[in-house]
Biopython code that builds the backbone (N, CA, C, O; Angstrom):
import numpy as np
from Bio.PDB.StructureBuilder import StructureBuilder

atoms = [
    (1, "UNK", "N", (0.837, -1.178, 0.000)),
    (1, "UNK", "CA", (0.000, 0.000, 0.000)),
    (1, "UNK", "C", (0.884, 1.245, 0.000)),
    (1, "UNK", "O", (1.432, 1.782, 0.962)),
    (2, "UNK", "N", (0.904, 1.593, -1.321)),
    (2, "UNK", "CA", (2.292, 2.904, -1.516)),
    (2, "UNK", "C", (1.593, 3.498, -0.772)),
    (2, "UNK", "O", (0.462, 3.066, -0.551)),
    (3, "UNK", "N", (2.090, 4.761, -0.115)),
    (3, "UNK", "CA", (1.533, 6.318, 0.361)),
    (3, "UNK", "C", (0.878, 6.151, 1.550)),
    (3, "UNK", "O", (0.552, 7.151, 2.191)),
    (4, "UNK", "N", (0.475, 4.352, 2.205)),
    (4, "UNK", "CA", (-0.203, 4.442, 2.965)),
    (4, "UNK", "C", (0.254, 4.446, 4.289)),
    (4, "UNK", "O", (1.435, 4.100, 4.278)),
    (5, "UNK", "N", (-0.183, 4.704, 5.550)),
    (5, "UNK", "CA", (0.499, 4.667, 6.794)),
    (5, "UNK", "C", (0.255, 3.711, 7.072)),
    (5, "UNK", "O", (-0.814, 3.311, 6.610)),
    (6, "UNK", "N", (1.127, 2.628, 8.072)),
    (6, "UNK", "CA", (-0.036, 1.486, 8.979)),
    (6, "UNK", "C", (-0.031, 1.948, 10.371)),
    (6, "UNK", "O", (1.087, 2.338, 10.708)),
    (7, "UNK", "N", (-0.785, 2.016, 11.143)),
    (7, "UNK", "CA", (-1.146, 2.208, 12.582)),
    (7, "UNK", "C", (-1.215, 1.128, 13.618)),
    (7, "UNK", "O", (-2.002, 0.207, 13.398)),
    (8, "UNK", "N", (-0.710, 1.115, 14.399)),
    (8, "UNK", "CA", (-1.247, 0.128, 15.438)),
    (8, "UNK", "C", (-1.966, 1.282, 16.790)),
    (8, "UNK", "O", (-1.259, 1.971, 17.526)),
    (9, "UNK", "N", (-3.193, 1.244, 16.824)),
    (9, "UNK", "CA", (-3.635, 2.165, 17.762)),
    (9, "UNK", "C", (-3.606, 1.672, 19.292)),
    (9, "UNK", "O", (-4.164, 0.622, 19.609)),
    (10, "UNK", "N", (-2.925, 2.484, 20.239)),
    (10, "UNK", "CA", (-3.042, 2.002, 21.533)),
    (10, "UNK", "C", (-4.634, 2.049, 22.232)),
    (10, "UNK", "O", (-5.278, 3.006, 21.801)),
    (11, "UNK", "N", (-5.000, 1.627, 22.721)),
    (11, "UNK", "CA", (-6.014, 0.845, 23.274)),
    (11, "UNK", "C", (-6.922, 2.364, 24.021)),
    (11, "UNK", "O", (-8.115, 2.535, 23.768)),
    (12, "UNK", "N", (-6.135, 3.343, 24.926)),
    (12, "UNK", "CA", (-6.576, 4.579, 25.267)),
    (12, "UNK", "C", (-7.007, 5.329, 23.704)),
    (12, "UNK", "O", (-8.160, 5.752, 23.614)),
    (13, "UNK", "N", (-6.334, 5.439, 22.834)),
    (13, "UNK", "CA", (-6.901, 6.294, 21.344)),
    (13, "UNK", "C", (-8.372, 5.563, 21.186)),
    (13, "UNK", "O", (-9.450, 6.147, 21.076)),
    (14, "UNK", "N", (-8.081, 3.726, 21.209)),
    (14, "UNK", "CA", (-9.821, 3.602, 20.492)),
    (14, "UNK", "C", (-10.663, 3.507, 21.531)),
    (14, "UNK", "O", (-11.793, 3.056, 21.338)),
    (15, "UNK", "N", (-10.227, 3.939, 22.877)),
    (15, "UNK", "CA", (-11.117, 4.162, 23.738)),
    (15, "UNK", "C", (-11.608, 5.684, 23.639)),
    (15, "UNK", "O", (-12.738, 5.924, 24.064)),
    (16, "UNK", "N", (-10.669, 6.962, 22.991)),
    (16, "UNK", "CA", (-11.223, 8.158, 22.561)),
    (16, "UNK", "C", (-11.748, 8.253, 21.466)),
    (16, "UNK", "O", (-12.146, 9.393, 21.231)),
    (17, "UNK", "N", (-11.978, 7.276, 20.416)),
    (17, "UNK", "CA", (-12.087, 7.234, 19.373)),
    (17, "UNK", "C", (-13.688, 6.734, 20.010)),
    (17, "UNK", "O", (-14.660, 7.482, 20.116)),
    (18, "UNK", "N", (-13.643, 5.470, 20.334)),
    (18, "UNK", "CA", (-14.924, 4.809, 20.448)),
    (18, "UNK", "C", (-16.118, 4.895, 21.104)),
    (18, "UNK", "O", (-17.271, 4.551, 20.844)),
    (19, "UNK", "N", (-15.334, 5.670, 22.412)),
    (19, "UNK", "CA", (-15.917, 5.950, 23.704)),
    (19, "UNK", "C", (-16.373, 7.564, 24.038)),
    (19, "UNK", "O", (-17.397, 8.170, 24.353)),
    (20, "UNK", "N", (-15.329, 7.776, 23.838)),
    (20, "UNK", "CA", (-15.233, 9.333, 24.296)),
    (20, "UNK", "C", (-15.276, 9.992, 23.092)),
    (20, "UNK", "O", (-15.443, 11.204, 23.229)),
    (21, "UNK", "N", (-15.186, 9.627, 22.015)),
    (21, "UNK", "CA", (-15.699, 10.739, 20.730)),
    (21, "UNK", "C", (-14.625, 12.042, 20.620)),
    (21, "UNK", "O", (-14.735, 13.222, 20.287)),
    (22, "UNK", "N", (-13.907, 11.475, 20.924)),
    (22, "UNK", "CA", (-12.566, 12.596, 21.526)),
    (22, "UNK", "C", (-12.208, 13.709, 20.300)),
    (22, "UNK", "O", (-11.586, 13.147, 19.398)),
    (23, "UNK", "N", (-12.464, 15.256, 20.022)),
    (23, "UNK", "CA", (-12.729, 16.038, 19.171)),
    (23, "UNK", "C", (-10.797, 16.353, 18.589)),
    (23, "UNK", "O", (-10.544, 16.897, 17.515)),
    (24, "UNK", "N", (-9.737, 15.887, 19.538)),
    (24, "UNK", "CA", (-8.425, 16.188, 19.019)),
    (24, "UNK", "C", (-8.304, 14.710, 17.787)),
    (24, "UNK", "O", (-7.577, 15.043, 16.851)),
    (25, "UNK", "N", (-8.692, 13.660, 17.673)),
    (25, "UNK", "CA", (-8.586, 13.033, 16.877)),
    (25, "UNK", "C", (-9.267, 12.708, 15.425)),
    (25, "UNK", "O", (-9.183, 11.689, 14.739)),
    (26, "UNK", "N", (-10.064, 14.093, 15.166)),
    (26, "UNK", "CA", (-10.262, 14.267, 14.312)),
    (26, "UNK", "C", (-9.107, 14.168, 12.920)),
    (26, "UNK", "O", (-9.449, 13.620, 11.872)),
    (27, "UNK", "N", (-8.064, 14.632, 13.061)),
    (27, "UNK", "CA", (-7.473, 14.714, 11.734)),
    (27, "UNK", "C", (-7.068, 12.948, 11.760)),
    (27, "UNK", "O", (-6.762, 12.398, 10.702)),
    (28, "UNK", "N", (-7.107, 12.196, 13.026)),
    (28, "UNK", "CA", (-6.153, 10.511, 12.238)),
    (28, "UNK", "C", (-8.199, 9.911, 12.312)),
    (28, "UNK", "O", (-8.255, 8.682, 12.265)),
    (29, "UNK", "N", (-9.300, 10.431, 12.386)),
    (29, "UNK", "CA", (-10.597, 10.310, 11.539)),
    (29, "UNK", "C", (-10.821, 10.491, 9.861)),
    (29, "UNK", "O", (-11.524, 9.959, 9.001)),
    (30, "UNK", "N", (-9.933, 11.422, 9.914)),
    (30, "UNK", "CA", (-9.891, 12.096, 8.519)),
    (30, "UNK", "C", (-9.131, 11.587, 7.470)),
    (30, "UNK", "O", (-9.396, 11.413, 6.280)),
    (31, "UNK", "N", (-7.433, 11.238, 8.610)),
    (31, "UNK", "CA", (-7.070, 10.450, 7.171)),
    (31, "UNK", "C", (-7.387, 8.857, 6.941)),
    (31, "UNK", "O", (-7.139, 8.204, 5.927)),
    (32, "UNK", "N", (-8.111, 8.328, 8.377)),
    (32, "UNK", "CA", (-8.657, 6.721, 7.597)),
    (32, "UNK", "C", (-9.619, 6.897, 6.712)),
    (32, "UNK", "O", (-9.736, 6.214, 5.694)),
    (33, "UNK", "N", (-10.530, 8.029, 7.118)),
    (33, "UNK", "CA", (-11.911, 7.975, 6.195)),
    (33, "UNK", "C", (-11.247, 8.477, 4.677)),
    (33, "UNK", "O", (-11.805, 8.052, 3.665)),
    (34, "UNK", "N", (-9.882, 9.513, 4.515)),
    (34, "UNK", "CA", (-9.240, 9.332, 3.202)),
    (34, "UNK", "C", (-8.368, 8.550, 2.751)),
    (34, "UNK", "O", (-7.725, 8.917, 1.768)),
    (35, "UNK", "N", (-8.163, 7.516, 3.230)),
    (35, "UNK", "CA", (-7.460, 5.994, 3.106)),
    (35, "UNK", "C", (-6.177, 6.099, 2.991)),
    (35, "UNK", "O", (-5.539, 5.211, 2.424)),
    (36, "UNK", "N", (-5.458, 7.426, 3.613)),
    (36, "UNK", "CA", (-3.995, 7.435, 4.108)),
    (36, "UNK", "C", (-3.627, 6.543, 5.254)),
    (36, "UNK", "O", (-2.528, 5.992, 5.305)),
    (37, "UNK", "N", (-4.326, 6.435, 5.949)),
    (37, "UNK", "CA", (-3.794, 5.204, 6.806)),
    (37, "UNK", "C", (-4.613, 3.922, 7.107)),
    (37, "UNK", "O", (-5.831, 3.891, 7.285)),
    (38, "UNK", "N", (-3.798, 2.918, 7.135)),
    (38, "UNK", "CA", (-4.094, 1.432, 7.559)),
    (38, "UNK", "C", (-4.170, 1.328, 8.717)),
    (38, "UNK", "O", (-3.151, 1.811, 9.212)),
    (39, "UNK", "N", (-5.141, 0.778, 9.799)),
    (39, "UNK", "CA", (-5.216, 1.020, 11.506)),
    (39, "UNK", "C", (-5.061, -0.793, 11.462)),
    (39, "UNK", "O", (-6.069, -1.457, 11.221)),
    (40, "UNK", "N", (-3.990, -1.337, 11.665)),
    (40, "UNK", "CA", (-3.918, -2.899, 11.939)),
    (40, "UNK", "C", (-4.645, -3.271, 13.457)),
    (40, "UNK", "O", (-5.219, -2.469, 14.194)),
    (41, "UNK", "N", (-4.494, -4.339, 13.623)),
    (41, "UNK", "CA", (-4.400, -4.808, 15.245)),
    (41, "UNK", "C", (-4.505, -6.560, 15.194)),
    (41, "UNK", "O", (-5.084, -7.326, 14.424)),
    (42, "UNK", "N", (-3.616, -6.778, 16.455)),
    (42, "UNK", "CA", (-3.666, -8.154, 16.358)),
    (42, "UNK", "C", (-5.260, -8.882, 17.598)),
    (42, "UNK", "O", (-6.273, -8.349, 18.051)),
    (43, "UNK", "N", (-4.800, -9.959, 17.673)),
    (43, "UNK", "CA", (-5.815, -10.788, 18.892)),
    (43, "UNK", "C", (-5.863, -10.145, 20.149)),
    (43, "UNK", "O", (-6.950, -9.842, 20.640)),
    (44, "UNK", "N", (-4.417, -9.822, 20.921)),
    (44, "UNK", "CA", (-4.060, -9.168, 21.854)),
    (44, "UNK", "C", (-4.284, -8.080, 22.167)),
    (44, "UNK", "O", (-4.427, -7.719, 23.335)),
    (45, "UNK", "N", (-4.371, -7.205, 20.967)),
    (45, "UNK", "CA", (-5.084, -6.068, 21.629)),
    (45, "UNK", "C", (-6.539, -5.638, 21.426)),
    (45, "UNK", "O", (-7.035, -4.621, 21.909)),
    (46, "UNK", "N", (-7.246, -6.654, 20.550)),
    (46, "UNK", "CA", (-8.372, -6.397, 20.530)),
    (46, "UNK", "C", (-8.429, -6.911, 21.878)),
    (46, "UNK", "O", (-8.321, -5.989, 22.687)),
    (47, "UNK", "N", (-8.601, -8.406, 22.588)),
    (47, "UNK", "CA", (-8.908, -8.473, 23.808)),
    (47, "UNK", "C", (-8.348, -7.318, 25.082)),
    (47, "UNK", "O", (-8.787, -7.363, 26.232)),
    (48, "UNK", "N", (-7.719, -6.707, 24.796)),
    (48, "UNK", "CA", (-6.905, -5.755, 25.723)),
    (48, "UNK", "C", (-8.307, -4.811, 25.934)),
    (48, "UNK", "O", (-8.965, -4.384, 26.882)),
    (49, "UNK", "N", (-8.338, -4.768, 24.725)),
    (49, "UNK", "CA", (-9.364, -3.353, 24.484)),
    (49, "UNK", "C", (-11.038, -3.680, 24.820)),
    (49, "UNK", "O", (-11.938, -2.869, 25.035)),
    (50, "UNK", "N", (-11.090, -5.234, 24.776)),
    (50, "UNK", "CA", (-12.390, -5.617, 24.571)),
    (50, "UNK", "C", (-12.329, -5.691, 26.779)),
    (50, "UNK", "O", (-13.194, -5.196, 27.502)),
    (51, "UNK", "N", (-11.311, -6.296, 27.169)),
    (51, "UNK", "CA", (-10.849, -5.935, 28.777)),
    (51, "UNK", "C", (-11.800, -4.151, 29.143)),
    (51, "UNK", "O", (-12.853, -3.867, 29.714)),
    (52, "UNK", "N", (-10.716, -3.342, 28.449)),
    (52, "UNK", "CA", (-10.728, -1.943, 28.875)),
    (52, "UNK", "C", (-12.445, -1.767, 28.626)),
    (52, "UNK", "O", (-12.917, -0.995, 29.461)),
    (53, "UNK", "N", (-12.865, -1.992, 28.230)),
    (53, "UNK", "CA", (-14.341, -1.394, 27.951)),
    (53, "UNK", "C", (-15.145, -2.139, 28.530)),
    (53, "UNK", "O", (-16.221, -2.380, 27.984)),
    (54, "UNK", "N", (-14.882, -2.595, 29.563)),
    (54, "UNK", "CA", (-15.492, -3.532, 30.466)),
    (54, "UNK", "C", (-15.687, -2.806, 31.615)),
    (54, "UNK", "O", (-16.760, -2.770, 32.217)),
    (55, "UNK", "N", (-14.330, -2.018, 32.057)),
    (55, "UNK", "CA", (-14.178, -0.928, 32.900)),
    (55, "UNK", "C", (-15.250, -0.363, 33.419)),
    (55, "UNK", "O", (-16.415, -0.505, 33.048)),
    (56, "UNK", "N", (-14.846, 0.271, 34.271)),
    (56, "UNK", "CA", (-15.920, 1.027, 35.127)),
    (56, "UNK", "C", (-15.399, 2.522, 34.697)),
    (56, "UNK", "O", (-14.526, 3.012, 35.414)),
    (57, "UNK", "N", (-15.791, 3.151, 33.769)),
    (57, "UNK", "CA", (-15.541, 4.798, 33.244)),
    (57, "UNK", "C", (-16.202, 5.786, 33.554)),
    (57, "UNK", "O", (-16.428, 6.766, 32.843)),
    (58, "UNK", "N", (-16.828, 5.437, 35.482)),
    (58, "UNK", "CA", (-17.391, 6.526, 35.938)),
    (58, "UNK", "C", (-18.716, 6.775, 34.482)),
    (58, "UNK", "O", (-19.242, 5.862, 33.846)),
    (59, "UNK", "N", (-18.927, 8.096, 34.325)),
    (59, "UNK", "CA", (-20.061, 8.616, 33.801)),
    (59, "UNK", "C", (-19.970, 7.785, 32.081)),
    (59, "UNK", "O", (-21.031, 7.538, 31.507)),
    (60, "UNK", "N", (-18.932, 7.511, 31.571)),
    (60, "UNK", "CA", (-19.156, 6.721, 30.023)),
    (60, "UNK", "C", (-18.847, 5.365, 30.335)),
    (60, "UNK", "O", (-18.359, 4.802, 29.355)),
    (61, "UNK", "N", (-18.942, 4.683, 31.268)),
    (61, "UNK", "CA", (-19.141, 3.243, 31.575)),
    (61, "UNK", "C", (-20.372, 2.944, 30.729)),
    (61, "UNK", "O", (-21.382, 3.648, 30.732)),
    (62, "UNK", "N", (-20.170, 1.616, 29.858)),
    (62, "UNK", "CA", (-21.098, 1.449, 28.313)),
    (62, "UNK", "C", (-21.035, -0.143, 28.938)),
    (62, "UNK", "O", (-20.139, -0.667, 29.601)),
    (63, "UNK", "N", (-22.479, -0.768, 28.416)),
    (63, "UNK", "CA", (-22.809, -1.648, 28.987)),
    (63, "UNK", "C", (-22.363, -2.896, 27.919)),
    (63, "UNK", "O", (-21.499, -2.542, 27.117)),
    (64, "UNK", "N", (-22.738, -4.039, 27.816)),
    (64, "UNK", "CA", (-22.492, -5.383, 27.088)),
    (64, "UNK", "C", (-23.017, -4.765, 25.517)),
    (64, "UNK", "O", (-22.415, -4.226, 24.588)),
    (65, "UNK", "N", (-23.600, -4.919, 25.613)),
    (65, "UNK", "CA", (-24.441, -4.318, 24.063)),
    (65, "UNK", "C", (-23.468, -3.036, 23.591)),
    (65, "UNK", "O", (-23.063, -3.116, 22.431)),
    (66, "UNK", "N", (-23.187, -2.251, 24.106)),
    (66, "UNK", "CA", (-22.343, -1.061, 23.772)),
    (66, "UNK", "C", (-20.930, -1.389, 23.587)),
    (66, "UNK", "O", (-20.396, -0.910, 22.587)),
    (67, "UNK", "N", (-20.232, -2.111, 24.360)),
    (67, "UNK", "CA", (-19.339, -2.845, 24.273)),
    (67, "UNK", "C", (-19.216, -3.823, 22.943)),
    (67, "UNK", "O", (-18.194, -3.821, 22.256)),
    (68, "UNK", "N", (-20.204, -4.546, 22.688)),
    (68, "UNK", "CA", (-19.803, -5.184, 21.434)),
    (68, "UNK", "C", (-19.697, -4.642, 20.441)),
    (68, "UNK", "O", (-18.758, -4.953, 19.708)),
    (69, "UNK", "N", (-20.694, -3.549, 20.018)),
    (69, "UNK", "CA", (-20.696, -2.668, 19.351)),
    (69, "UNK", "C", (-19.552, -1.909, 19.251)),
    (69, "UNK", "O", (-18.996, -1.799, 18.158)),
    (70, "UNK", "N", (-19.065, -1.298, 20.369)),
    (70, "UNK", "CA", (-17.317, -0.951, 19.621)),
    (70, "UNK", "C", (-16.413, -1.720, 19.276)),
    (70, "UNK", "O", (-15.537, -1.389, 18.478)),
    (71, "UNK", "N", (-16.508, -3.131, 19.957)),
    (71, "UNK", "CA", (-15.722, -3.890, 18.905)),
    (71, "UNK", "C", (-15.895, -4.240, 17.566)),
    (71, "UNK", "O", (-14.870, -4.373, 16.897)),
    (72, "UNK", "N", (-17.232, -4.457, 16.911)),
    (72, "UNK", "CA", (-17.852, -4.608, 16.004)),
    (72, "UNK", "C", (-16.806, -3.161, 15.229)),
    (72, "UNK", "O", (-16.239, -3.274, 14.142)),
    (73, "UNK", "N", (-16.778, -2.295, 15.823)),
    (73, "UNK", "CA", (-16.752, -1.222, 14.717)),
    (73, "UNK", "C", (-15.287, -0.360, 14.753)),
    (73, "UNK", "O", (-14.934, 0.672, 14.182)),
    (74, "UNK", "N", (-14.425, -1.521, 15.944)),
    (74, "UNK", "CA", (-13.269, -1.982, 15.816)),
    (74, "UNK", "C", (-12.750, -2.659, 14.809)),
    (74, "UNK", "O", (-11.655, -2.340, 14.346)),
    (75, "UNK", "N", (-13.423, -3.627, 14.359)),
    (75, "UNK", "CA", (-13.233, -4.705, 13.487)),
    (75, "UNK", "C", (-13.604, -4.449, 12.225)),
    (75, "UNK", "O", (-13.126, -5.013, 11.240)),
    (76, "UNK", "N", (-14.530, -3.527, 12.208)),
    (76, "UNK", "CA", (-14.346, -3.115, 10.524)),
    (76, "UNK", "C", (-13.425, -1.848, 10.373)),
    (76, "UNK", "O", (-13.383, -1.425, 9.217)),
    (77, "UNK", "N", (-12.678, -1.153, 11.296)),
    (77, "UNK", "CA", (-11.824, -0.682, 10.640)),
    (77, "UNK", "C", (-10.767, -0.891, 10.945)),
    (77, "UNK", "O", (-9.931, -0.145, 10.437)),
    (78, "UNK", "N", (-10.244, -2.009, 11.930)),
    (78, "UNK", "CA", (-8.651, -2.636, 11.681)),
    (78, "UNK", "C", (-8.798, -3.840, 10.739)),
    (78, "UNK", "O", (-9.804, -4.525, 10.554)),
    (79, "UNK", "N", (-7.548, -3.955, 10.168)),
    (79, "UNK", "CA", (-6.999, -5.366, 9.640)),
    (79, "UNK", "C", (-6.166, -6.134, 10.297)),
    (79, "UNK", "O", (-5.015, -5.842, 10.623)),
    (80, "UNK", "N", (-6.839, -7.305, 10.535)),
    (80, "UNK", "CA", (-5.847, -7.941, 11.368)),
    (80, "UNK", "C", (-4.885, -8.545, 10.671)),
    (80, "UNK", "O", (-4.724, -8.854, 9.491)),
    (81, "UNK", "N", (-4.061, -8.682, 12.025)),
    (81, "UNK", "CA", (-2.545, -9.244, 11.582)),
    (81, "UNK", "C", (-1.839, -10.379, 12.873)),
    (81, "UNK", "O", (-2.153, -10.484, 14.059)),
    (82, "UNK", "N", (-1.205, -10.828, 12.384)),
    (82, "UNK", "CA", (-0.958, -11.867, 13.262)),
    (82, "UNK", "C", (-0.016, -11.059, 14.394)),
    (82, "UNK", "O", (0.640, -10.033, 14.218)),
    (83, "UNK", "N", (-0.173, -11.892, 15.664)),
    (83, "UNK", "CA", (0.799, -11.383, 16.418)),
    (83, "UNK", "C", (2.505, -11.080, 16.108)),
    (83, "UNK", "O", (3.260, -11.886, 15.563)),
    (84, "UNK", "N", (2.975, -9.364, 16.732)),
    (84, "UNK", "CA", (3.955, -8.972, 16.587)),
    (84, "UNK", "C", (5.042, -10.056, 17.474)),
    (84, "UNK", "O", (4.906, -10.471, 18.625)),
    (85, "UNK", "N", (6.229, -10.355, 16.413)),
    (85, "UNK", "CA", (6.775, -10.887, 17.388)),
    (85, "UNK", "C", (8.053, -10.024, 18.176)),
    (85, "UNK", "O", (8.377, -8.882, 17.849)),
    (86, "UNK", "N", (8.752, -10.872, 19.360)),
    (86, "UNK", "CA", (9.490, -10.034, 20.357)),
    (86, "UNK", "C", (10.602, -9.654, 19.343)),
    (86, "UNK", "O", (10.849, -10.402, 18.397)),
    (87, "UNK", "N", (11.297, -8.451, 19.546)),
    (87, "UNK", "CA", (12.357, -8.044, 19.013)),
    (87, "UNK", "C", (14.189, -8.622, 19.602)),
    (87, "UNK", "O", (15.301, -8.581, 19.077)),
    (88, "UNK", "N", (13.809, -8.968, 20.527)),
    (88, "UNK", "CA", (14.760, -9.917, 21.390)),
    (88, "UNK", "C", (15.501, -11.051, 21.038)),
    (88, "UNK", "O", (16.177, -11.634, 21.886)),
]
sb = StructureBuilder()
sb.init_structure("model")
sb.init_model(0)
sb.init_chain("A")
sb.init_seg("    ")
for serial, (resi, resn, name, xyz) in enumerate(atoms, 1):
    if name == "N":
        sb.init_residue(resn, " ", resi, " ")
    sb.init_atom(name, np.array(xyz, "f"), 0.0, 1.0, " ", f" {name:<3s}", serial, name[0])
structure = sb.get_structure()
């Protein structure tokens, strides 16, 4: 994918992304929706993330149904990839 970025998003971004609607991440909104960047993720951090939104987030604590739903909409915009391996 010439020109394209790949991303691995940390787990707090698609919790502002998903959760919190977070208004500074508008421009990395802008360039997936203009297909400059690739947002990957492996098994591990979807469960990381599918963990975090389980959380108790005070006033945006989102229930089972809401929860799947951001993964759902996790999953259509990463590509998965197999786990990174250690650099070690």
């Amino acid at each position: 994918m010439a020109g394209v970025t790949r991303l691995v998003l940390d787990t707090n971004v698609w919790l502002d992304w998903l959760v919190f609607d977070e208004p500074t991440l508008a421009p990395l909104r802008e360039a997936y929706a203009a297909g400059r960047v690739e947002i990957v993720m492996d098994d591990a951090c979807e469960a990381e993330l599918a963990r975090v939104l389980a959380y108790d987030l005070g006033k945006h604590t989102i229930g089972a149904e809401a929860q799947a739903s951001c993964i759902e909409r996790c999953r259509k915009m990463a590509n998965r990839v197999g786990a990174l391996e250690s650099a070690a």
